[in-house]
N, C-alpha and C positions, 0 to 999 in steps of 0.2 A: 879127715876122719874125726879128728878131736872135737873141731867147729858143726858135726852136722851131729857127733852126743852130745853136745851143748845145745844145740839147738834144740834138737830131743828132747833135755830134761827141760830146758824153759816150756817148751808146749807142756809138757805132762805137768809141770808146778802149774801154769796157767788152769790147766782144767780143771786139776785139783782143786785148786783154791774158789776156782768158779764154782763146781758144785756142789759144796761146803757152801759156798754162800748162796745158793739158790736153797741148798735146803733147810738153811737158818731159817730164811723165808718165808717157808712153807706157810697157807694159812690153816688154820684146825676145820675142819670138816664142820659143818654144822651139824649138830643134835638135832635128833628128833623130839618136836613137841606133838605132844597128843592134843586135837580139838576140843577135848571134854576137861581142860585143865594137866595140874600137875596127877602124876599114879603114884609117884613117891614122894615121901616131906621132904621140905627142902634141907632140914639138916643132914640127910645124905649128902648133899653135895662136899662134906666135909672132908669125906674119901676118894675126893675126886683128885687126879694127878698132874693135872696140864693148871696148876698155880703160878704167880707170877712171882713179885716179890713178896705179896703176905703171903699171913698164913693164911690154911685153909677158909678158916672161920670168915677170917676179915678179907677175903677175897669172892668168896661166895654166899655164904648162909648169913652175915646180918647184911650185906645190899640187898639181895634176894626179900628176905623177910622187910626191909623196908621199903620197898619195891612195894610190896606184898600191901601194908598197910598205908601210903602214899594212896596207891589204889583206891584203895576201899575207901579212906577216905571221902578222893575226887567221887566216887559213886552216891558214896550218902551225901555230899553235899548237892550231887546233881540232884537225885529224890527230894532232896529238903528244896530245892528251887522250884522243879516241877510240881511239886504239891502247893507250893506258896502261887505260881501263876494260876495253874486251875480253881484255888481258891478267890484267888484277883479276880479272875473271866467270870466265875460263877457271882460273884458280889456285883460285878458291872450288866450283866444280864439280868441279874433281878431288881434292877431300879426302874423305876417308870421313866419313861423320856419323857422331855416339854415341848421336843421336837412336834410339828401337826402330821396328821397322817399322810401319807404318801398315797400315790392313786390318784387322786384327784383330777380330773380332765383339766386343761385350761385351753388357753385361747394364744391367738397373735395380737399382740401386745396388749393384753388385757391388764394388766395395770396403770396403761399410759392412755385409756380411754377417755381420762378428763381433760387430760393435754390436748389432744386432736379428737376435732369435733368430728362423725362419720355421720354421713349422707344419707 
């Protein structure tokens, strides 16, 4: 009888201890983002509860904001690219070629007609 409440309480510590540790676990749910951007600034995130070891601020609101202007950045410097090739394309389309015109019919081996005499 004593060996089968021993037995007992090791299953029950075992479970215990198992779902204590699955719910350490847990991962946080993902937030909803909206399509159309942020609906609130991000310094609300300040009040937010699930922090790690920072604080609020340095956990959420200045990576977020630099997140934010990273961003914006990489954006303008794409515009500043794309505006630099289209102005490329357009400089290379408005020069005259020395190239000769294209079209022109030719022949079978019309430039080796002085080589081989034809009949």
């Amino acid at each position: 009888m004593a060996r089968s409440i021993r037995t007992l309480a090791v299953i029950a510590v075992v479970l215990i201890a198992s779902g204590t540790a699955t719910f350490a676990q847990r991962p946080q749910q993902a937030r909803y983002t909206s399509p159309y951007g942020p609906t609130l600034p991000v310094q609300l995130n300040y009040f937010r509860a699930d922090n790690g070891v920072l604080d609020p601020y340095n956990a959420w609101v200045r990576p977020t904001q630099q997140l934010q202007s990273r961003l914006s950045g990489i954006e303008n410097r794409q515009i500043y690219d794309e505006k630099a090739t289209q102005s490329a394309l357009k400089k290379l389309s408005s020069r005259s070629s020395t190239a000769g015109p294209t079209g022109k019919g030719s022949g079978f081996m019309m430039y080796y007609s002085n080589y081989f005499q034809t009949r």
